[in-house]
PDB file of N, CA, C, O and CB in Angstrom:
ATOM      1  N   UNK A   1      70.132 102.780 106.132  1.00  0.00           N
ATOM      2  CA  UNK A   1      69.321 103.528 105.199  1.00  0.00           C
ATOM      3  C   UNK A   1      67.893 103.509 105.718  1.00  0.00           C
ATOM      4  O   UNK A   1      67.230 102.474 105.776  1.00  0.00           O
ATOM      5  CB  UNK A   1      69.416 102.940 103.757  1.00  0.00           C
ATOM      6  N   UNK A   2      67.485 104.617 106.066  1.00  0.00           N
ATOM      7  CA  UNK A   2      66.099 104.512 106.354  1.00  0.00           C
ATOM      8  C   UNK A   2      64.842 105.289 105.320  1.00  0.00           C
ATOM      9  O   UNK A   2      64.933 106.450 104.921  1.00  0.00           O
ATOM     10  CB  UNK A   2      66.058 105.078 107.783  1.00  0.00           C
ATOM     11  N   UNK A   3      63.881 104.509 105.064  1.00  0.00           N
ATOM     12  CA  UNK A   3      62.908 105.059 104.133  1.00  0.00           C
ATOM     13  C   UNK A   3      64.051 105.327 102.573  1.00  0.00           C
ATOM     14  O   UNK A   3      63.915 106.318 101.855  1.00  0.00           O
ATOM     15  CB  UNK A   3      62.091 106.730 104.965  1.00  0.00           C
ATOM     16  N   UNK A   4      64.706 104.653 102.411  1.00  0.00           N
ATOM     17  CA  UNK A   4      65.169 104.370 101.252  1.00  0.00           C
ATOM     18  C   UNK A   4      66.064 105.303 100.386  1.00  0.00           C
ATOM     19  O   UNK A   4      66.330 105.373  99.187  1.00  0.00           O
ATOM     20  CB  UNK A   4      64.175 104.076 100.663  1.00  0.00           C
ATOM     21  N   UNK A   5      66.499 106.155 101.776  1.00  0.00           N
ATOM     22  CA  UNK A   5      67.293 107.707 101.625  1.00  0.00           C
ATOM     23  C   UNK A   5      68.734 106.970 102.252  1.00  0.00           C
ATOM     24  O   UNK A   5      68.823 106.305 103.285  1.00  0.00           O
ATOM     25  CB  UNK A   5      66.463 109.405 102.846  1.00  0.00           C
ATOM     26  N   UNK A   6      69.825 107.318 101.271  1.00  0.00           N
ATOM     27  CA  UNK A   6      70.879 106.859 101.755  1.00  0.00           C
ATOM     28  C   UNK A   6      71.843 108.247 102.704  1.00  0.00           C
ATOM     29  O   UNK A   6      72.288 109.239 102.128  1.00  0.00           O
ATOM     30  CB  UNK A   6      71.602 106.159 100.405  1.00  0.00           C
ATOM     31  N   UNK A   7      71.973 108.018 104.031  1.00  0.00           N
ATOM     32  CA  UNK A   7      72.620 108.669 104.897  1.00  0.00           C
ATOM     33  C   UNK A   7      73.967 109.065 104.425  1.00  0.00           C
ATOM     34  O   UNK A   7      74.949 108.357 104.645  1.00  0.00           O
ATOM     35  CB  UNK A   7      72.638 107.968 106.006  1.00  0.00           C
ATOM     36  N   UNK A   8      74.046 110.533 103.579  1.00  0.00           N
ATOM     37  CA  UNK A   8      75.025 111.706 103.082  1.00  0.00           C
ATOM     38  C   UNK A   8      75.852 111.213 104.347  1.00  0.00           C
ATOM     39  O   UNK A   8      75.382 111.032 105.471  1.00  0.00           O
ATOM     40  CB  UNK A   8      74.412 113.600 102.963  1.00  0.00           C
ATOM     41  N   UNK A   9      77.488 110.984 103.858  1.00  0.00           N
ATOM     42  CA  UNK A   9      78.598 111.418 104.570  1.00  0.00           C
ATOM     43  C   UNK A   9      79.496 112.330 103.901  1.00  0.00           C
ATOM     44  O   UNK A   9      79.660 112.583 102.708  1.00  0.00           O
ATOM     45  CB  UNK A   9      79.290 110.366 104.973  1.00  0.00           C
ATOM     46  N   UNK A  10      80.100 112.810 105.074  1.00  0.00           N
ATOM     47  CA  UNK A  10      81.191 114.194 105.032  1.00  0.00           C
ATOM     48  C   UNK A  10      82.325 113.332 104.000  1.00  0.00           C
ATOM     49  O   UNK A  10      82.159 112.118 103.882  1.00  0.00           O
ATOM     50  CB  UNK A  10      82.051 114.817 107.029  1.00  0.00           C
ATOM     51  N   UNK A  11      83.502 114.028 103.246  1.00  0.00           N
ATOM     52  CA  UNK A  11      84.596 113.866 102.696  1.00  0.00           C
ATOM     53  C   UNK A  11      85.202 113.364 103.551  1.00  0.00           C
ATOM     54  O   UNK A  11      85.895 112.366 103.355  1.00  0.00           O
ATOM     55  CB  UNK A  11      85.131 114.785 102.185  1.00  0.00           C
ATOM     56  N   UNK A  12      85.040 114.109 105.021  1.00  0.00           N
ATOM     57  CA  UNK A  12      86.057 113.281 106.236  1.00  0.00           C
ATOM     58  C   UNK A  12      85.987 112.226 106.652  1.00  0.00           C
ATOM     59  O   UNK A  12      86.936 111.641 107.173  1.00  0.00           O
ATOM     60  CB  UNK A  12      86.128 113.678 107.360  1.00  0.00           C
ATOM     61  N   UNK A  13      84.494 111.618 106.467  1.00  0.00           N
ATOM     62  CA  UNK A  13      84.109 110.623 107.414  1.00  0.00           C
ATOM     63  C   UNK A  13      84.641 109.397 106.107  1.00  0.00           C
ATOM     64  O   UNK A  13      85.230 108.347 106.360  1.00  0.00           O
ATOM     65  CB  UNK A  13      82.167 110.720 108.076  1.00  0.00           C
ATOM     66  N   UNK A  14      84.239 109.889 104.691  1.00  0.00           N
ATOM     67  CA  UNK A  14      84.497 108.731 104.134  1.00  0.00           C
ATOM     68  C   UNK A  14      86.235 108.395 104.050  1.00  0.00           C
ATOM     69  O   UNK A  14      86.699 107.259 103.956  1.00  0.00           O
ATOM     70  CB  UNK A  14      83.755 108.805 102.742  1.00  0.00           C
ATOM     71  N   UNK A  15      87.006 109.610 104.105  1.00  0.00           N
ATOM     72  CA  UNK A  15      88.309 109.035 104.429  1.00  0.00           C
ATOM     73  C   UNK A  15      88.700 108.823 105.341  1.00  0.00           C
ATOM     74  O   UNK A  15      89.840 108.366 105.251  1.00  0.00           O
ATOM     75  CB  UNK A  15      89.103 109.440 104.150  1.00  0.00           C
ATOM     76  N   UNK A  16      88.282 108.927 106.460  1.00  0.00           N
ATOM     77  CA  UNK A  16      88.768 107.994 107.717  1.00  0.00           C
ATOM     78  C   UNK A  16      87.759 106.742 107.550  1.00  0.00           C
ATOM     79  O   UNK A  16      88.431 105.820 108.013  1.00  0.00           O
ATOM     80  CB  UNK A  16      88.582 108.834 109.424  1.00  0.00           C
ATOM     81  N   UNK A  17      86.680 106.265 107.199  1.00  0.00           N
ATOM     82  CA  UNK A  17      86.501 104.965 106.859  1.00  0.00           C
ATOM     83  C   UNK A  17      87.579 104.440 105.634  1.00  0.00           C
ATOM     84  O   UNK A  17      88.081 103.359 105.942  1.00  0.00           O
ATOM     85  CB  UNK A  17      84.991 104.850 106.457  1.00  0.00           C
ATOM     86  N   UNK A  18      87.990 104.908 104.465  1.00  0.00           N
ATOM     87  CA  UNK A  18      88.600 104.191 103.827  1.00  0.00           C
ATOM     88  C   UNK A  18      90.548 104.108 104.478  1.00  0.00           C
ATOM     89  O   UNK A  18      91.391 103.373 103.964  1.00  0.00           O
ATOM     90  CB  UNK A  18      88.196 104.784 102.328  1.00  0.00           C
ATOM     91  N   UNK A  19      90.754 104.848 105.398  1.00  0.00           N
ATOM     92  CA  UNK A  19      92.479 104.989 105.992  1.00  0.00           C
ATOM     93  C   UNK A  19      91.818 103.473 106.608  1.00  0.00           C
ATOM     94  O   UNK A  19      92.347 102.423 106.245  1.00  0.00           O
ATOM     95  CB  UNK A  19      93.241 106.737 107.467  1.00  0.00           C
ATOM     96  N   UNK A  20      90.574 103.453 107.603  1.00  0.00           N
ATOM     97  CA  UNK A  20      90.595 102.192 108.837  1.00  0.00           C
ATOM     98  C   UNK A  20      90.282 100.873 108.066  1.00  0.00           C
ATOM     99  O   UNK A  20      90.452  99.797 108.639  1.00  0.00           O
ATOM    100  CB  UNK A  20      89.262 102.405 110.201  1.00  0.00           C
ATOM    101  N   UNK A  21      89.827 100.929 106.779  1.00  0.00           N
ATOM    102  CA  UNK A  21      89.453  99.370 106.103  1.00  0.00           C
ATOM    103  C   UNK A  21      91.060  98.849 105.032  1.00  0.00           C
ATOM    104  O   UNK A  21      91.271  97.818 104.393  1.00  0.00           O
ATOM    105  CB  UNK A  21      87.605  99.632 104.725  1.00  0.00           C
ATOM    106  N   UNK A  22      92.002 100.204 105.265  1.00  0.00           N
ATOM    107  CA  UNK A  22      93.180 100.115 104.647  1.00  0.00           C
ATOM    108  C   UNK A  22      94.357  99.559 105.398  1.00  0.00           C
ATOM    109  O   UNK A  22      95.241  98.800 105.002  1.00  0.00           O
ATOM    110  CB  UNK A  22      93.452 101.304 104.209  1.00  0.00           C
ATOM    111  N   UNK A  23      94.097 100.309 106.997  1.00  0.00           N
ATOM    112  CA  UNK A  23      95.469  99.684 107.871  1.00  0.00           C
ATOM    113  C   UNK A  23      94.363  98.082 108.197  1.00  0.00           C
ATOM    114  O   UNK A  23      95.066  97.094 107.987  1.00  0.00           O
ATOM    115  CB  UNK A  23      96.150 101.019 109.875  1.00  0.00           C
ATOM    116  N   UNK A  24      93.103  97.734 108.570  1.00  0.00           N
ATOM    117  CA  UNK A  24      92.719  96.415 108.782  1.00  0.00           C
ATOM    118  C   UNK A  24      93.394  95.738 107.318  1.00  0.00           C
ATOM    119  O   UNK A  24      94.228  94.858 107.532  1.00  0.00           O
ATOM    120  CB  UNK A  24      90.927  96.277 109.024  1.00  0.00           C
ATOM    121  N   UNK A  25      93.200  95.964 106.303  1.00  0.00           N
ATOM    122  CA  UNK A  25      93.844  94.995 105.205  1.00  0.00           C
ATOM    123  C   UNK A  25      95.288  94.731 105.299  1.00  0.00           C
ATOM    124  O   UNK A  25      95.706  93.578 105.187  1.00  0.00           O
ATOM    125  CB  UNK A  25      93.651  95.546 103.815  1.00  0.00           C
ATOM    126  N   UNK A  26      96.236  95.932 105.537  1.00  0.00           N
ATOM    127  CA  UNK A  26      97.575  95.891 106.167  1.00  0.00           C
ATOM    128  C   UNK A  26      97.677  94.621 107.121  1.00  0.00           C
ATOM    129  O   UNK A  26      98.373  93.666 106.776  1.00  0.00           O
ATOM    130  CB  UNK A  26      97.836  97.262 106.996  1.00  0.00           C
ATOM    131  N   UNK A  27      97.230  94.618 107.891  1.00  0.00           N
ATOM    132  CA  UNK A  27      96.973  93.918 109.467  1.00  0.00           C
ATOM    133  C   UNK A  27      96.706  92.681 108.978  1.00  0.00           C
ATOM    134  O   UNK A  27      97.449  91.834 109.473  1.00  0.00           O
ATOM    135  CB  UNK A  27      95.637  94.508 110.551  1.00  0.00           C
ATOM    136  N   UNK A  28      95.776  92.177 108.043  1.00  0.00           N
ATOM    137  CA  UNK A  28      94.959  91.232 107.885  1.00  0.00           C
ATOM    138  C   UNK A  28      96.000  90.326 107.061  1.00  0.00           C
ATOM    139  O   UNK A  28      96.264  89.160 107.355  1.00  0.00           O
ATOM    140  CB  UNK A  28      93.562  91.673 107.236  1.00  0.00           C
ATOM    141  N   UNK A  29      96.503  90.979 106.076  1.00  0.00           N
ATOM    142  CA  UNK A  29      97.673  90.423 104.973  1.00  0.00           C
ATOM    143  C   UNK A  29      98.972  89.968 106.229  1.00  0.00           C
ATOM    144  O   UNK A  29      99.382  88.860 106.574  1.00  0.00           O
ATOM    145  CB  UNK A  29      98.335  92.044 103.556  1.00  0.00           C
ATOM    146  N   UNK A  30      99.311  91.208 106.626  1.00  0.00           N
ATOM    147  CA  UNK A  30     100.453  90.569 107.502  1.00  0.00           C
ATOM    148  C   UNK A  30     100.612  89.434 107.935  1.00  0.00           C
ATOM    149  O   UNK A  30     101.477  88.617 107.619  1.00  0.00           O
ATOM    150  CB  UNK A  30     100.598  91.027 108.461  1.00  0.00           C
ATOM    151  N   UNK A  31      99.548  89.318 108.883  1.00  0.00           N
ATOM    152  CA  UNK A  31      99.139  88.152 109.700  1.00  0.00           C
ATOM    153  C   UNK A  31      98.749  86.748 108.719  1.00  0.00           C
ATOM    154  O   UNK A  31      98.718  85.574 109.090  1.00  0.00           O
ATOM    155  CB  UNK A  31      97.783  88.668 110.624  1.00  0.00           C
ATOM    156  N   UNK A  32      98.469  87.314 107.340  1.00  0.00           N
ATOM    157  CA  UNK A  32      98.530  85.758 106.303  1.00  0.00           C
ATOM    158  C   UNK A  32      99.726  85.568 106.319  1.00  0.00           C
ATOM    159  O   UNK A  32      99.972  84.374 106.490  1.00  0.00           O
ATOM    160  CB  UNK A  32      98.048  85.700 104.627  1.00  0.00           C
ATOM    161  N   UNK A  33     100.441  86.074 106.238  1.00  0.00           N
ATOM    162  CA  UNK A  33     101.998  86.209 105.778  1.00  0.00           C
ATOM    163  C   UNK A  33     102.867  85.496 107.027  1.00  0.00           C
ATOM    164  O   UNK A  33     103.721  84.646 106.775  1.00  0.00           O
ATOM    165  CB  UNK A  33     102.506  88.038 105.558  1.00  0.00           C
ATOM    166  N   UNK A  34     102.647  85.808 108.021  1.00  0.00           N
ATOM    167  CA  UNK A  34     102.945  85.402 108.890  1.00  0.00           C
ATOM    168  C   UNK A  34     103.172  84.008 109.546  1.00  0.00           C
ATOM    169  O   UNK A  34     104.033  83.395 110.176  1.00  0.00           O
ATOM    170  CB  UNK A  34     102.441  85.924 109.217  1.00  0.00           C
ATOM    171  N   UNK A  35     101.535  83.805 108.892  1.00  0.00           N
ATOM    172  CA  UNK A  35     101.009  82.280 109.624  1.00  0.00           C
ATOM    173  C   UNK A  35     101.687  81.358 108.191  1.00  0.00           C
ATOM    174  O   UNK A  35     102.471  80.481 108.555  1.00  0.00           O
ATOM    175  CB  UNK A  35      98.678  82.063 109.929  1.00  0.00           C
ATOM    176  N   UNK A  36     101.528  81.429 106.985  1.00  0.00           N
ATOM    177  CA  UNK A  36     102.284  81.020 105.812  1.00  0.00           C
ATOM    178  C   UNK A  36     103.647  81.006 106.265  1.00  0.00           C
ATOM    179  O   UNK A  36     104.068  79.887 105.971  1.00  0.00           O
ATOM    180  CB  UNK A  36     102.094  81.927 104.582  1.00  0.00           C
ATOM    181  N   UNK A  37     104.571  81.675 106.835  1.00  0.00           N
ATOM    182  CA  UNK A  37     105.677  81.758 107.092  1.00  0.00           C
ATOM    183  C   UNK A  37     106.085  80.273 108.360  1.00  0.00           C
ATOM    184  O   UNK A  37     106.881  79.357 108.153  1.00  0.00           O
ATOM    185  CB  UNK A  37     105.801  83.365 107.529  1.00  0.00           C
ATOM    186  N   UNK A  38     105.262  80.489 109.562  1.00  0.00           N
ATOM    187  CA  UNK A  38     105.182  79.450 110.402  1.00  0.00           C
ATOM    188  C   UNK A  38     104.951  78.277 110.182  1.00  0.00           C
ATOM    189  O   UNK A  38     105.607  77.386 110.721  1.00  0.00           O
ATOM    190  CB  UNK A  38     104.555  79.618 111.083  1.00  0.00           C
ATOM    191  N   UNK A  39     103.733  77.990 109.142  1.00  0.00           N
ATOM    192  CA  UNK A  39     103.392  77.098 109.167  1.00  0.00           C
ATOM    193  C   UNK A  39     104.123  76.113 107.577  1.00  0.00           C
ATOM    194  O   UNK A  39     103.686  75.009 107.250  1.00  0.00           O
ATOM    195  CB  UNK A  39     101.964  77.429 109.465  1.00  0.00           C
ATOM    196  N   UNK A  40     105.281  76.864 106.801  1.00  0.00           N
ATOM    197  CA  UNK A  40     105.665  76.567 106.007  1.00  0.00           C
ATOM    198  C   UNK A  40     105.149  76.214 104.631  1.00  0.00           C
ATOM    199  O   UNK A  40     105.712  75.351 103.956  1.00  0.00           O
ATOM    200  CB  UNK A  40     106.086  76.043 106.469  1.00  0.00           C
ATOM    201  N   UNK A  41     104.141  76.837 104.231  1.00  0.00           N
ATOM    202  CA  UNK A  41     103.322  76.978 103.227  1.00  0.00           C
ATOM    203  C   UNK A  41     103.505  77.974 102.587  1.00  0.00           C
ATOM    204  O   UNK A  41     103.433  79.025 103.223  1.00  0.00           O
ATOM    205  CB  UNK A  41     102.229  76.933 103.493  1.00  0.00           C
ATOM    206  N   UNK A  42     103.786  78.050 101.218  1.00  0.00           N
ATOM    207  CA  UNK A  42     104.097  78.988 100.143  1.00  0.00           C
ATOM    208  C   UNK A  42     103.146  80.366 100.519  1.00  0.00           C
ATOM    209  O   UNK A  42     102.397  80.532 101.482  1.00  0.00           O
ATOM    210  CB  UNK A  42     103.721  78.249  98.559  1.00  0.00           C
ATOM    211  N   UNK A  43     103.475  81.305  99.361  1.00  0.00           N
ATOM    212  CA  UNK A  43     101.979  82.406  99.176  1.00  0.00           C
ATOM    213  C   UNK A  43     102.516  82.601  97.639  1.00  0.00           C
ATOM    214  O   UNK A  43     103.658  82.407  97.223  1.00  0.00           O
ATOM    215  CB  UNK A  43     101.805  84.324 100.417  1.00  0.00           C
ATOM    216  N   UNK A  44     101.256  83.081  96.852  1.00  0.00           N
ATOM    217  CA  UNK A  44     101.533  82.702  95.528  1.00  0.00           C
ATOM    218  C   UNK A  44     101.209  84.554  95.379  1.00  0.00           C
ATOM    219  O   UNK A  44     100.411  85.062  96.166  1.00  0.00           O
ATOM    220  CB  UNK A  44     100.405  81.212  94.630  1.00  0.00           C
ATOM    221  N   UNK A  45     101.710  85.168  94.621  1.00  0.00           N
ATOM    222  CA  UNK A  45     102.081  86.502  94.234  1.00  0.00           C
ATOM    223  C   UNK A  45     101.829  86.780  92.497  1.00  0.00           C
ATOM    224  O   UNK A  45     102.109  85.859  91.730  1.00  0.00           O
ATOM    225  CB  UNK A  45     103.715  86.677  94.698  1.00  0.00           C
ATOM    226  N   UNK A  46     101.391  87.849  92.050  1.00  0.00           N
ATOM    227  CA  UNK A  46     100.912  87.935  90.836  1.00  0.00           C
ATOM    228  C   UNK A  46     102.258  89.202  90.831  1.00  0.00           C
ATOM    229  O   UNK A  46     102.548  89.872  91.822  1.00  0.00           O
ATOM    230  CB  UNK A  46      99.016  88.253  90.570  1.00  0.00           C
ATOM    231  N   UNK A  47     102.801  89.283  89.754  1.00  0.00           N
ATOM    232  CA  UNK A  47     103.711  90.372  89.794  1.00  0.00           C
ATOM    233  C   UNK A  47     103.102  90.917  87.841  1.00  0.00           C
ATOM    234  O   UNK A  47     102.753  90.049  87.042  1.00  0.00           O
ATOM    235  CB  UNK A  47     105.809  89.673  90.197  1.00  0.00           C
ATOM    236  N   UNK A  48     103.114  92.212  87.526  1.00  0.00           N
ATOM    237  CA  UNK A  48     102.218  92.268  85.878  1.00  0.00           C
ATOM    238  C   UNK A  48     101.353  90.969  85.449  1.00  0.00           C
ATOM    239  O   UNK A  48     100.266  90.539  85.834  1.00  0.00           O
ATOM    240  CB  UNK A  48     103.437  92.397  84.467  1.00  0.00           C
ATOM    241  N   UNK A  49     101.973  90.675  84.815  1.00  0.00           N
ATOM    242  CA  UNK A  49     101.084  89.330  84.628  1.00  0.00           C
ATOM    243  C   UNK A  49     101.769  87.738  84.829  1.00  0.00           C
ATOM    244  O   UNK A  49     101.443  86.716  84.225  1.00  0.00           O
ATOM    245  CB  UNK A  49     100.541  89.397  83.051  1.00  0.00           C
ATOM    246  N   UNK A  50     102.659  87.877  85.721  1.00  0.00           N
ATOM    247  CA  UNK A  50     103.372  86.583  85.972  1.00  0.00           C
ATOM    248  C   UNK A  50     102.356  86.371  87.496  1.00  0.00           C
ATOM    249  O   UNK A  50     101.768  87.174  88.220  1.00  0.00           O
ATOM    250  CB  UNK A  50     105.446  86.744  86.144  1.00  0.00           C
ATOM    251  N   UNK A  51     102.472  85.314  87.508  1.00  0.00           N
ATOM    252  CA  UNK A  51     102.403  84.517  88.985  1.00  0.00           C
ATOM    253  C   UNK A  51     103.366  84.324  89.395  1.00  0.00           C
ATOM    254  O   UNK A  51     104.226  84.378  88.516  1.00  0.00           O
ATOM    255  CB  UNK A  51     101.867  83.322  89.146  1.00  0.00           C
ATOM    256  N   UNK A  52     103.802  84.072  90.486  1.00  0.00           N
ATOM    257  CA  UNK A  52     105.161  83.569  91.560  1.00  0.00           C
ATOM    258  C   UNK A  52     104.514  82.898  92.612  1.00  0.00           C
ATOM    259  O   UNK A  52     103.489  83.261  93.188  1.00  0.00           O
ATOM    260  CB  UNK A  52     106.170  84.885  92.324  1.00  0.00           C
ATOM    261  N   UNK A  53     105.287  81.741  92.852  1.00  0.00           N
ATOM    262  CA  UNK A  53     104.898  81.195  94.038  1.00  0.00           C
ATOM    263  C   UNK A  53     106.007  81.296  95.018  1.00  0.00           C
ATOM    264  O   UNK A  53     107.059  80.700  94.788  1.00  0.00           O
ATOM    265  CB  UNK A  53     104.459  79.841  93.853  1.00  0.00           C
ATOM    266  N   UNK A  54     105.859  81.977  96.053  1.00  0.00           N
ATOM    267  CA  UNK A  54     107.359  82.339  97.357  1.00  0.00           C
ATOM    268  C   UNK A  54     106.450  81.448  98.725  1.00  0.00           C
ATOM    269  O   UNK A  54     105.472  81.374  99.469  1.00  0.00           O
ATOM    270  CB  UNK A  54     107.737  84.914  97.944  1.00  0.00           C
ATOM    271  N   UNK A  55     108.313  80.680  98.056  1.00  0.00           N
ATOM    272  CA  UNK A  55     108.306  79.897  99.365  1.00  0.00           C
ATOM    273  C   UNK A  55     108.200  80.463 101.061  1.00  0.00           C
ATOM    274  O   UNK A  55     108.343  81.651 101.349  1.00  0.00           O
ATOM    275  CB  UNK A  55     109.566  79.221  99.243  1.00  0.00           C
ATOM    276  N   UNK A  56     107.918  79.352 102.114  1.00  0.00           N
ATOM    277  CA  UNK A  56     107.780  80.246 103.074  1.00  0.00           C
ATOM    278  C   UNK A  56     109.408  80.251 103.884  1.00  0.00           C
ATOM    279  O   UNK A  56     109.578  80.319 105.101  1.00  0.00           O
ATOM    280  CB  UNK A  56     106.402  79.776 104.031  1.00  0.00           C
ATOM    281  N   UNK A  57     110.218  80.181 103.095  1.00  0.00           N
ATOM    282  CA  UNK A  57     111.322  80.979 104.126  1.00  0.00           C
ATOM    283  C   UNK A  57     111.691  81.943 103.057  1.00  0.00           C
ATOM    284  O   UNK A  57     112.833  82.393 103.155  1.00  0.00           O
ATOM    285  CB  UNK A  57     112.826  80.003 104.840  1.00  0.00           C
ATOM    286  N   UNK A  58     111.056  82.311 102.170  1.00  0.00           N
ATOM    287  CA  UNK A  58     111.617  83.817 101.466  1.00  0.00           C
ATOM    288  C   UNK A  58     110.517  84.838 101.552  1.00  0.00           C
ATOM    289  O   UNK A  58     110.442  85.889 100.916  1.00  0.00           O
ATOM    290  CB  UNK A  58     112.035  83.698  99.721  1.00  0.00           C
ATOM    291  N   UNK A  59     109.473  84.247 102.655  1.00  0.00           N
ATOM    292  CA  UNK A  59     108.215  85.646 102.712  1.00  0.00           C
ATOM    293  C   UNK A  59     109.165  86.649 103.890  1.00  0.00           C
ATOM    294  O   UNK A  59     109.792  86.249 104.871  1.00  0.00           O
ATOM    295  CB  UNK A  59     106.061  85.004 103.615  1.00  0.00           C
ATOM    296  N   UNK A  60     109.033  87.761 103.487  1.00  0.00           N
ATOM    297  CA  UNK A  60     109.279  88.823 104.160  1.00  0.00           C
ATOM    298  C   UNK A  60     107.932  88.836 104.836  1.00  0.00           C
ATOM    299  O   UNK A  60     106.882  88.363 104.401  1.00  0.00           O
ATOM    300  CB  UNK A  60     109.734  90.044 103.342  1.00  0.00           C
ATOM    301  N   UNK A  61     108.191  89.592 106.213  1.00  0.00           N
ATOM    302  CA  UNK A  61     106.842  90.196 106.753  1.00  0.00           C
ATOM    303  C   UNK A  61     107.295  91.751 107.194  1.00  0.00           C
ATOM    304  O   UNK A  61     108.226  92.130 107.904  1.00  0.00           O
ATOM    305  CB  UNK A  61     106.166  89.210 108.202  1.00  0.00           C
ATOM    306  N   UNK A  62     106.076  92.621 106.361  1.00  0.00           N
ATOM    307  CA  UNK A  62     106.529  93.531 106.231  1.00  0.00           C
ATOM    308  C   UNK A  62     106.092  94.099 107.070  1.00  0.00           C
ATOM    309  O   UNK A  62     105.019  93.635 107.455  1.00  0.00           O
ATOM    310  CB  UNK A  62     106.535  93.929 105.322  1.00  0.00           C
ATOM    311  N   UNK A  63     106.588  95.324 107.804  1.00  0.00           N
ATOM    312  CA  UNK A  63     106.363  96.229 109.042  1.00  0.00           C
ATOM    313  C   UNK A  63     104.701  96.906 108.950  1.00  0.00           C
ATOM    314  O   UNK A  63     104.280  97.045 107.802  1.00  0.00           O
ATOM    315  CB  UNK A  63     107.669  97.589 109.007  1.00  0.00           C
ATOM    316  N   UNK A  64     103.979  97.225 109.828  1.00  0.00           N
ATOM    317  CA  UNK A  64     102.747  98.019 109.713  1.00  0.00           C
ATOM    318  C   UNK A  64     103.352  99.882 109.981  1.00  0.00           C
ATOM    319  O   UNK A  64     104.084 100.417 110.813  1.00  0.00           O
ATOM    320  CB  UNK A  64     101.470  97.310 111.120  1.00  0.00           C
ATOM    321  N   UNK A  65     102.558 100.381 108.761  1.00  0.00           N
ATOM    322  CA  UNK A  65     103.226 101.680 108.927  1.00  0.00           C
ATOM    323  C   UNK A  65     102.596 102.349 109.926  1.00  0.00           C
ATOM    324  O   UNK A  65     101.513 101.849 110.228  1.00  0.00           O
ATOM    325  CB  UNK A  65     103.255 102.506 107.744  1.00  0.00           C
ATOM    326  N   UNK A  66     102.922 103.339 110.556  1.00  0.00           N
ATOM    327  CA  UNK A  66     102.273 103.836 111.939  1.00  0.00           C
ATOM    328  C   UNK A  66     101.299 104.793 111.710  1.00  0.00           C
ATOM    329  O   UNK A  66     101.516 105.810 111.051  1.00  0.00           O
ATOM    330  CB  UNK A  66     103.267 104.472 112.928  1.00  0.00           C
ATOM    331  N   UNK A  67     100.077 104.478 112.297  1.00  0.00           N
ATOM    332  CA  UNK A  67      99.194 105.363 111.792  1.00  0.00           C
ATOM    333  C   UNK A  67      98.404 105.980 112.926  1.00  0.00           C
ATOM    334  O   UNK A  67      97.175 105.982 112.993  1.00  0.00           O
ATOM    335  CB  UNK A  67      98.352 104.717 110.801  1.00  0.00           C
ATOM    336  N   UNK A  68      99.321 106.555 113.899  1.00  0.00           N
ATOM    337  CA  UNK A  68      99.016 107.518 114.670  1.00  0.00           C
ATOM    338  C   UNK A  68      98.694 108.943 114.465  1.00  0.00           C
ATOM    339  O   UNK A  68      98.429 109.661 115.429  1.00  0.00           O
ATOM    340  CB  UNK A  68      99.774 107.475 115.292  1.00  0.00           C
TER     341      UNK A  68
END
């Protein structure tokens, strides 16, 4: 921001920033999921208003969708 004018972006630009901070969260979760899985440590899951705690041999790790 310079001189206190915030730099207008296009419709495009802000949805390809929000697709790239969406597959990094994809990416980012996986890889929790992952290392929880290895390292045998639960992950605790909110489903409506329940909590669940899944053990780590029932975490699925789920595929990254392709975003070519």
């Amino acid at each position: 921001m310079k001189n206190g004018k915030a730099r207008p972006y296009s419709a495009q630009q802000i949805a390809a920033q929000a697709a790239a901070v969406e597959v990094a969260v994809q990416r980012a979760v996986r890889q929790a999921l992952i290392e929880h899985k290895q390292s045998g440590d639960p992950v605790v899951i909110c489903e409506g208003d329940q909590v669940r705690w899944i053990p780590a041999e029932e975490i699925e790790i789920p595929e990254l969708p392709d975003h070519s």
